[in-house]
N, C-alpha and C positions, 0 to 999 in steps of 0.2 A: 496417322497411318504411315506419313513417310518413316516417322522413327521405330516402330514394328517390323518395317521393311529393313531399316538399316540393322535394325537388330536381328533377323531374319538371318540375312546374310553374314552376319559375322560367327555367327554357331552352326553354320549347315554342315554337314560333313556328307560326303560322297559315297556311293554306297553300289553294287552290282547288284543287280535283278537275274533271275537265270530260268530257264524254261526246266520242264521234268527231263528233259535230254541232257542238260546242266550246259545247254549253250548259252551265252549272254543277250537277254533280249532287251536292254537300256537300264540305265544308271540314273539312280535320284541324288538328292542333297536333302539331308533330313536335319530338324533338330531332332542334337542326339537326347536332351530334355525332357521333353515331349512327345517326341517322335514322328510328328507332323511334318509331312512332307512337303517340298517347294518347289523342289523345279525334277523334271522328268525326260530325260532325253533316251526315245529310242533307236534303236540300231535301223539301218536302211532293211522294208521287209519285200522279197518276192514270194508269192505263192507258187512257188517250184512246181509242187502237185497237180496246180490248177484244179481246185476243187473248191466246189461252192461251203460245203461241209465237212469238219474237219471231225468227222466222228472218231477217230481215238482218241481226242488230245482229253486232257487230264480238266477236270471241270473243277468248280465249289459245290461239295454240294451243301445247305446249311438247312438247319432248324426253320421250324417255324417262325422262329422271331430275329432269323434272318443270320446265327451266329452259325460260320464254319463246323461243320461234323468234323472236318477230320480228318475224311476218308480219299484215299485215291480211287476215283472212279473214272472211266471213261465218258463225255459227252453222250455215247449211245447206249452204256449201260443204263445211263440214270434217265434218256428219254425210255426206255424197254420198260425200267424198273417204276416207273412215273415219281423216278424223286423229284423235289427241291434244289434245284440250282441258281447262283447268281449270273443274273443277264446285266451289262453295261448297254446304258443310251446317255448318247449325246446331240444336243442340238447347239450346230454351230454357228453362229453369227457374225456379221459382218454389215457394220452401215446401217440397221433395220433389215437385211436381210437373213435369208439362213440358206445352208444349203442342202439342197435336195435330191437326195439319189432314188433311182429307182429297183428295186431287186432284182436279182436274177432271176430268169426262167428256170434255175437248174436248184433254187432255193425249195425247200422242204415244206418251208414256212411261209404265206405270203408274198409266191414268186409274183414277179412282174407288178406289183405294189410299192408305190411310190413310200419313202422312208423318211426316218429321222435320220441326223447328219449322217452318223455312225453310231451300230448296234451289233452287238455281239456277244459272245457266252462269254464268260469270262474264266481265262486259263488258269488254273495254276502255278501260282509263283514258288519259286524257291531262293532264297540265303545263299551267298558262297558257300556258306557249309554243307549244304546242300538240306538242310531242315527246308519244310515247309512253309510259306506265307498265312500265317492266320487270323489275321487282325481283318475286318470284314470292308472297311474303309480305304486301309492301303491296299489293298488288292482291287477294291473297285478302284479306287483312282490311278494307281499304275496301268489297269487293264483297259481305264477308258481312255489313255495315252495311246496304250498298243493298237485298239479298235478306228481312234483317227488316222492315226498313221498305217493303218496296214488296210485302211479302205478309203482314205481321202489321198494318202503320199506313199502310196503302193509302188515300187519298181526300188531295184537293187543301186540301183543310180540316182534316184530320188532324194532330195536332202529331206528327212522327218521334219513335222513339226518341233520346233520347240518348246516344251509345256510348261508351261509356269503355275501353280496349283495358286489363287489367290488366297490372302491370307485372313480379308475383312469377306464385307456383303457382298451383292453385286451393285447396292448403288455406291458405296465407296468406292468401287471400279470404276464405274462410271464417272464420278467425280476426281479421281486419281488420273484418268486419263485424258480428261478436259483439263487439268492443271496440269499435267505434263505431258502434251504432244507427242504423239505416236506416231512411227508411222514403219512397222515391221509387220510385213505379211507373212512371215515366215515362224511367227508367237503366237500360241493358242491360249489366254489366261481360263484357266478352269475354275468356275466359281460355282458356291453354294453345294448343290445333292442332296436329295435325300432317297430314301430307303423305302421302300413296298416290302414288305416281308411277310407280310399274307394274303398279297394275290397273286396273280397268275400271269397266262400271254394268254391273249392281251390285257394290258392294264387293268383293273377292275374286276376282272374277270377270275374263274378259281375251279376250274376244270382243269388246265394245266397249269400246275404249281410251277411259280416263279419267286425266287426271291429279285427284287429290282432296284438299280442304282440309277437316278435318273439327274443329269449336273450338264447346266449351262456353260459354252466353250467361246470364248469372244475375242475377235481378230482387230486389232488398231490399226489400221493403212488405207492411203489414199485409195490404191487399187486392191480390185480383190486379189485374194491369194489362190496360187492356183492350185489345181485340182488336178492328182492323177489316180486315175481309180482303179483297182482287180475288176476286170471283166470278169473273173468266174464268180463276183458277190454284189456287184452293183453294172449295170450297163449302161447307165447315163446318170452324169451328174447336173444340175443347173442352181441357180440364186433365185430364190423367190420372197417376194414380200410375206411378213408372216401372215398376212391376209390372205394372200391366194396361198400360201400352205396350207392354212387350214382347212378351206376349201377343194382343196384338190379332188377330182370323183375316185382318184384311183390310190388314195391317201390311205395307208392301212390303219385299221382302227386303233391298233395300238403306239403310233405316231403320234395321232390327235391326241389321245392320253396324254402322254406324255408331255408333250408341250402344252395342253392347257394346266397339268400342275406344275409344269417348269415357272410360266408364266402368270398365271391365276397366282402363284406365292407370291412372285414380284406384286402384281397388283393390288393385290389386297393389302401390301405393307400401305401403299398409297390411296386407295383411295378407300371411302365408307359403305362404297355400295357393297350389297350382298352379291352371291356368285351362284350362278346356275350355269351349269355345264351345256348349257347350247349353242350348239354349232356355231351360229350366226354372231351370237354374240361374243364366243371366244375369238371368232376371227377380228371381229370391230374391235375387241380390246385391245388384240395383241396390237392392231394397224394403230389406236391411236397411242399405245405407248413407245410403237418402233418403228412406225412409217413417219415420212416427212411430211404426207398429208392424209394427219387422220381421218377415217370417215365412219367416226363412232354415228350410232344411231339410236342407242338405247339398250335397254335389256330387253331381249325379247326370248318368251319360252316356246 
Protein backbone atom coordinates (compact mmCIF):
# COMPACT_ATOMS: atom_id res chain seq x y z
CA UNK A 1 0.00 0.00 0.00
CA UNK A 2 2.88 2.44 1.14
CA UNK A 3 4.35 2.02 -2.46
CA UNK A 4 0.77 2.82 -4.30
CA UNK A 5 0.80 5.77 -2.27
CA UNK A 6 4.38 6.71 -3.22
CA UNK A 7 3.31 6.10 -6.61
CA UNK A 8 0.17 8.10 -6.23
CA UNK A 9 1.89 11.08 -5.54
CA UNK A 10 4.49 11.27 -7.98
CA UNK A 11 1.84 11.23 -11.05
CA UNK A 12 -0.97 13.60 -9.42
CA UNK A 13 -1.29 16.67 -11.36
CA UNK A 14 -3.48 19.60 -10.00
CA UNK A 15 -6.39 20.54 -11.45
CA UNK A 16 -9.47 23.55 -10.84
CA UNK A 17 -13.05 22.46 -10.15
CA UNK A 18 -15.48 25.55 -10.98
CA UNK A 19 -19.13 25.97 -10.24
CA UNK A 20 -21.91 26.91 -13.42
CA UNK A 21 -21.03 30.69 -12.24
CA UNK A 22 -17.33 29.60 -13.44
CA UNK A 23 -16.19 30.63 -9.79
CA UNK A 24 -13.42 28.15 -8.37
CA UNK A 25 -15.01 25.95 -5.80
CA UNK A 26 -11.50 23.53 -4.89
CA UNK A 27 -8.70 22.02 -6.57
CA UNK A 28 -7.83 18.03 -6.93
CA UNK A 29 -4.69 16.12 -7.88
CA UNK A 30 -5.55 13.45 -10.26
CA UNK A 31 -3.76 10.70 -12.03
CA UNK A 32 -3.54 12.06 -15.30
CA UNK A 33 -3.62 7.77 -16.28
CA UNK A 34 -6.40 6.85 -14.70
CA UNK A 35 -7.90 9.79 -13.69
CA UNK A 36 -8.66 8.77 -10.30
CA UNK A 37 -8.75 11.30 -7.94
CA UNK A 38 -6.53 11.74 -4.48
CA UNK A 39 -6.60 14.59 -2.70
CA UNK A 40 -9.46 17.44 -2.76
CA UNK A 41 -9.17 20.74 -1.32
CA UNK A 42 -12.12 23.16 -1.11
CA UNK A 43 -12.32 26.87 -1.14
CA UNK A 44 -13.59 28.42 2.44
CA UNK A 45 -17.76 28.25 1.78
CA UNK A 46 -20.35 30.81 3.51
CA UNK A 47 -23.82 30.58 2.67
CA UNK A 48 -24.33 34.35 1.89
CA UNK A 49 -28.11 33.65 0.88
CA UNK A 50 -28.71 31.88 4.21
CA UNK A 51 -30.99 29.58 2.70
CA UNK A 52 -31.77 26.04 3.74
CA UNK A 53 -32.37 25.19 -0.05
CA UNK A 54 -30.52 26.06 -2.92
CA UNK A 55 -33.31 25.67 -5.54
CA UNK A 56 -31.46 27.10 -8.63
CA UNK A 57 -28.32 25.64 -8.46
CA UNK A 58 -27.50 23.24 -11.43
CA UNK A 59 -28.13 19.40 -10.32
CA UNK A 60 -27.11 15.70 -12.10
CA UNK A 61 -29.65 14.59 -13.36
CA UNK A 62 -28.81 10.66 -14.57
CA UNK A 63 -30.25 7.62 -15.87
CA UNK A 64 -31.69 4.96 -14.33
CA UNK A 65 -28.52 3.14 -13.90
CA UNK A 66 -27.14 6.16 -12.36
CA UNK A 67 -24.94 7.61 -15.62
CA UNK A 68 -25.29 11.61 -16.15
CA UNK A 69 -28.01 12.71 -18.85
CA UNK A 70 -26.41 15.54 -19.65
CA UNK A 71 -28.65 18.13 -19.15
CA UNK A 72 -28.57 21.49 -17.23
CA UNK A 73 -31.30 21.52 -15.02
CA UNK A 74 -32.29 23.35 -12.03
CA UNK A 75 -32.53 21.30 -8.45
CA UNK A 76 -36.34 22.60 -8.61
CA UNK A 77 -37.11 21.89 -12.08
CA UNK A 78 -36.15 18.38 -11.74
CA UNK A 79 -37.90 17.94 -8.07
CA UNK A 80 -41.31 19.77 -10.33
CA UNK A 81 -40.46 17.50 -13.10
CA UNK A 82 -39.76 14.16 -10.68
CA UNK A 83 -36.50 13.47 -12.48
CA UNK A 84 -33.58 11.47 -11.31
CA UNK A 85 -30.94 13.23 -9.56
CA UNK A 86 -27.53 12.42 -7.77
CA UNK A 87 -27.72 13.02 -3.80
CA UNK A 88 -24.12 12.67 -1.92
CA UNK A 89 -24.01 11.05 1.85
CA UNK A 90 -21.41 11.02 4.10
CA UNK A 91 -20.78 9.41 7.41
CA UNK A 92 -18.14 10.66 9.21
CA UNK A 93 -16.12 9.16 11.85
CA UNK A 94 -13.79 9.69 14.39
CA UNK A 95 -12.47 7.07 17.31
CA UNK A 96 -15.84 4.76 16.88
CA UNK A 97 -17.67 7.64 16.79
CA UNK A 98 -19.64 9.68 13.94
CA UNK A 99 -20.96 12.79 13.70
CA UNK A 100 -24.34 13.82 13.98
CA UNK A 101 -26.25 16.78 12.82
CA UNK A 102 -29.69 17.52 13.06
CA UNK A 103 -31.78 19.29 10.16
CA UNK A 104 -33.21 22.35 9.87
CA UNK A 105 -36.71 23.40 10.60
CA UNK A 106 -36.51 25.42 7.24
CA UNK A 107 -35.54 21.93 5.40
CA UNK A 108 -38.09 20.60 2.76
CA UNK A 109 -37.13 17.28 3.48
CA UNK A 110 -36.90 15.81 6.96
CA UNK A 111 -36.64 19.10 8.79
CA UNK A 112 -35.71 18.71 12.50
CA UNK A 113 -34.44 14.95 11.92
CA UNK A 114 -31.39 14.05 13.23
CA UNK A 115 -28.88 13.05 9.88
CA UNK A 116 -26.05 11.49 8.43
CA UNK A 117 -22.59 13.31 8.75
CA UNK A 118 -23.30 15.36 5.51
CA UNK A 119 -25.86 15.12 2.78
CA UNK A 120 -26.68 17.02 -0.13
CA UNK A 121 -27.76 17.20 -3.95
CA UNK A 122 -24.95 17.13 -5.70
CA UNK A 123 -23.88 20.33 -7.89
CA UNK A 124 -22.66 20.51 -11.05
CA UNK A 125 -19.20 20.54 -11.79
CA UNK A 126 -17.40 22.29 -14.56
CA UNK A 127 -13.47 22.18 -16.25
CA UNK A 128 -11.59 25.38 -16.51
CA UNK A 129 -12.85 25.22 -19.82
CA UNK A 130 -15.75 25.59 -18.73
CA UNK A 131 -17.31 21.90 -20.28
CA UNK A 132 -19.13 20.07 -17.90
CA UNK A 133 -18.30 17.23 -15.22
CA UNK A 134 -19.51 13.93 -16.53
CA UNK A 135 -18.00 10.99 -15.14
CA UNK A 136 -20.71 10.00 -12.27
CA UNK A 137 -17.81 9.07 -9.67
CA UNK A 138 -15.82 12.25 -9.76
CA UNK A 139 -18.46 14.37 -9.43
CA UNK A 140 -19.78 12.39 -6.53
CA UNK A 141 -16.54 12.45 -4.83
CA UNK A 142 -15.64 16.05 -5.34
CA UNK A 143 -19.24 16.90 -4.35
CA UNK A 144 -19.03 14.76 -1.17
CA UNK A 145 -15.85 17.07 -0.27
CA UNK A 146 -18.10 20.27 -1.08
CA UNK A 147 -21.15 18.86 1.25
CA UNK A 148 -18.43 18.28 4.34
CA UNK A 149 -17.08 21.25 4.04
CA UNK A 150 -19.93 23.56 3.45
CA UNK A 151 -21.96 21.85 6.41
CA UNK A 152 -19.37 20.52 8.95
CA UNK A 153 -16.53 23.69 8.17
CA UNK A 154 -19.08 26.27 7.06
CA UNK A 155 -17.96 30.15 7.66
CA UNK A 156 -15.66 32.20 5.23
CA UNK A 157 -12.90 32.17 7.93
CA UNK A 158 -13.00 28.55 8.50
CA UNK A 159 -10.01 26.32 7.35
CA UNK A 160 -11.94 23.44 4.94
CA UNK A 161 -11.24 19.87 5.47
CA UNK A 162 -8.54 18.44 3.76
CA UNK A 163 -9.66 15.39 1.65
CA UNK A 164 -7.55 12.79 0.84
CA UNK A 165 -9.81 10.13 -1.45
CA UNK A 166 -8.19 6.74 -0.23
CA UNK A 167 -6.77 4.71 -2.55
CA UNK A 168 -7.17 0.75 -1.03
CA UNK A 169 -10.26 -0.73 1.41
CA UNK A 170 -11.17 0.65 4.41
CA UNK A 171 -9.40 -2.06 6.30
CA UNK A 172 -6.16 -1.09 4.74
CA UNK A 173 -7.00 2.38 6.26
CA UNK A 174 -7.28 1.03 9.12
CA UNK A 175 -4.22 -0.86 9.05
CA UNK A 176 -2.21 2.01 7.23
CA UNK A 177 -3.11 4.24 10.11
CA UNK A 178 -2.21 1.83 13.09
CA UNK A 179 1.28 1.61 11.22
CA UNK A 180 1.58 5.04 10.83
CA UNK A 181 0.33 7.25 13.56
CA UNK A 182 -1.92 10.12 13.05
CA UNK A 183 -2.82 12.51 14.46
CA UNK A 184 -4.50 15.47 12.09
CA UNK A 185 -7.94 16.51 12.82
CA UNK A 186 -7.95 18.73 10.16
CA UNK A 187 -7.79 15.29 7.16
CA UNK A 188 -10.91 13.54 6.15
CA UNK A 189 -9.63 10.13 4.27
CA UNK A 190 -12.77 9.21 2.05
CA UNK A 191 -12.96 5.58 1.45
CA UNK A 192 -14.89 2.96 -0.43
CA UNK A 193 -18.84 4.26 -2.11
CA UNK A 194 -21.09 2.89 -3.63
CA UNK A 195 -23.87 3.72 -5.99
CA UNK A 196 -28.02 3.17 -5.47
CA UNK A 197 -29.19 4.05 -8.88
CA UNK A 198 -32.45 2.65 -8.75
CA UNK A 199 -33.86 3.92 -5.61
CA UNK A 200 -35.05 6.80 -4.24
CA UNK A 201 -35.25 9.21 -0.66
CA UNK A 202 -35.19 7.47 1.41
CA UNK A 203 -32.87 4.66 0.60
CA UNK A 204 -34.82 1.56 -0.51
CA UNK A 205 -37.44 3.43 -1.32
CA UNK A 206 -38.74 4.43 -5.23
CA UNK A 207 -41.43 6.92 -5.06
CA UNK A 208 -38.83 9.73 -5.16
CA UNK A 209 -36.22 8.93 -7.66
CA UNK A 210 -32.78 9.26 -6.35
CA UNK A 211 -29.71 8.26 -7.86
CA UNK A 212 -27.11 7.70 -4.53
CA UNK A 213 -23.50 8.01 -3.50
CA UNK A 214 -23.09 6.78 -0.14
CA UNK A 215 -18.76 6.71 1.16
CA UNK A 216 -17.37 6.35 4.47
CA UNK A 217 -15.08 9.81 5.82
CA UNK A 218 -12.44 8.92 8.70
CA UNK A 219 -10.60 11.44 10.91
CA UNK A 220 -7.05 10.19 12.72
CA UNK A 221 -6.58 12.55 15.90
CA UNK A 222 -6.14 12.43 19.41
CA UNK A 223 -9.08 15.08 19.73
CA UNK A 224 -12.07 15.38 17.81
CA UNK A 225 -11.94 17.77 15.01
CA UNK A 226 -14.01 20.54 15.25
CA UNK A 227 -17.25 21.39 13.94
CA UNK A 228 -18.60 24.58 12.45
CA UNK A 229 -21.98 24.30 11.04
CA UNK A 230 -24.70 26.52 8.39
CA UNK A 231 -27.41 27.27 10.77
CA UNK A 232 -29.74 27.63 7.71
CA UNK A 233 -29.07 23.41 7.00
CA UNK A 234 -28.10 21.85 10.25
CA UNK A 235 -28.93 23.45 13.93
CA UNK A 236 -26.97 21.27 16.13
CA UNK A 237 -24.09 19.15 15.60
CA UNK A 238 -22.78 16.33 18.31
CA UNK A 239 -20.38 12.70 18.46
CA UNK A 240 -22.40 9.70 18.95
CA UNK A 241 -21.36 6.07 19.29
CA UNK A 242 -22.70 4.33 16.22
CA UNK A 243 -24.83 2.55 18.60
CA UNK A 244 -26.91 5.21 19.84
CA UNK A 245 -26.97 6.62 16.04
CA UNK A 246 -28.62 4.02 15.08
CA UNK A 247 -30.90 4.19 17.59
CA UNK A 248 -31.79 7.77 17.70
CA UNK A 249 -35.97 8.31 17.89
CA UNK A 250 -35.60 11.20 15.71
CA UNK A 251 -32.99 9.49 13.28
CA UNK A 252 -34.30 9.85 9.62
CA UNK A 253 -34.96 6.88 7.92
CA UNK A 254 -32.88 7.44 5.25
CA UNK A 255 -29.66 7.89 7.67
CA UNK A 256 -30.25 4.38 9.01
CA UNK A 257 -30.10 3.22 5.30
CA UNK A 258 -27.30 4.45 4.71
CA UNK A 259 -25.08 3.55 7.47
CA UNK A 260 -26.23 0.05 7.82
CA UNK A 261 -24.94 -0.38 3.91
CA UNK A 262 -22.00 1.81 4.68
CA UNK A 263 -21.32 -0.61 7.46
CA UNK A 264 -23.17 -4.04 6.88
CA UNK A 265 -20.44 -3.95 3.58
CA UNK A 266 -17.55 -3.64 6.13
CA UNK A 267 -18.92 -6.41 8.04
CA UNK A 268 -19.74 -8.82 6.01
CA UNK A 269 -16.09 -8.75 4.42
CA UNK A 270 -15.59 -10.02 8.20
CA UNK A 271 -17.56 -11.91 9.48
CA UNK A 272 -20.00 -15.35 8.23
CA UNK A 273 -23.03 -14.44 9.79
CA UNK A 274 -25.87 -13.61 7.42
CA UNK A 275 -27.50 -9.95 7.53
CA UNK A 276 -31.02 -8.87 8.35
CA UNK A 277 -31.57 -5.14 8.39
CA UNK A 278 -32.91 -4.96 11.99
CA UNK A 279 -32.63 -2.13 13.86
CA UNK A 280 -31.40 -3.60 16.99
CA UNK A 281 -29.07 -5.67 15.47
CA UNK A 282 -27.44 -3.11 13.07
CA UNK A 283 -26.85 -0.87 16.04
CA UNK A 284 -25.06 -4.11 18.06
CA UNK A 285 -23.02 -4.55 15.05
CA UNK A 286 -21.98 -1.39 14.27
CA UNK A 287 -21.01 -0.88 18.41
CA UNK A 288 -19.05 -4.08 18.28
CA UNK A 289 -16.93 -3.30 15.27
CA UNK A 290 -16.50 0.49 16.36
CA UNK A 291 -17.16 0.85 20.06
CA UNK A 292 -14.51 0.37 22.62
CA UNK A 293 -17.03 -1.81 24.42
CA UNK A 294 -18.96 -4.02 22.27
CA UNK A 295 -22.28 -4.95 23.31
CA UNK A 296 -23.15 -7.37 20.56
CA UNK A 297 -26.13 -9.61 21.50
CA UNK A 298 -27.01 -11.60 18.77
CA UNK A 299 -29.01 -11.37 15.50
CA UNK A 300 -32.28 -10.57 16.44
CA UNK A 301 -35.33 -10.10 13.78
Amino acid sequence: MEGAIRKIEAVQKPYEILDAKGKKICSITYDPLTGDIFHIQTEPYENIEQEAEHAEEYVYVTHENGTPTGERISRQEARDQQRRYLLVSVLLEHGGDVCVPRRSPQKKIDPGKESISAHGVAKLLYRPDGTPITDLRYAALVNAALELNEELRHGRNTKPFNVIVWPGSEMELYMYAHSHPMDDPNTVYLVGGMVFADHGYPLYQWETPRTRFVINGHVFSKEKPSISIDLNEVDESRWLSMRDFALQPRLSEDSLRCAEENYLALLKSRTPLGFHHSHRWVANAMSEMFDKNPVYEGRSD
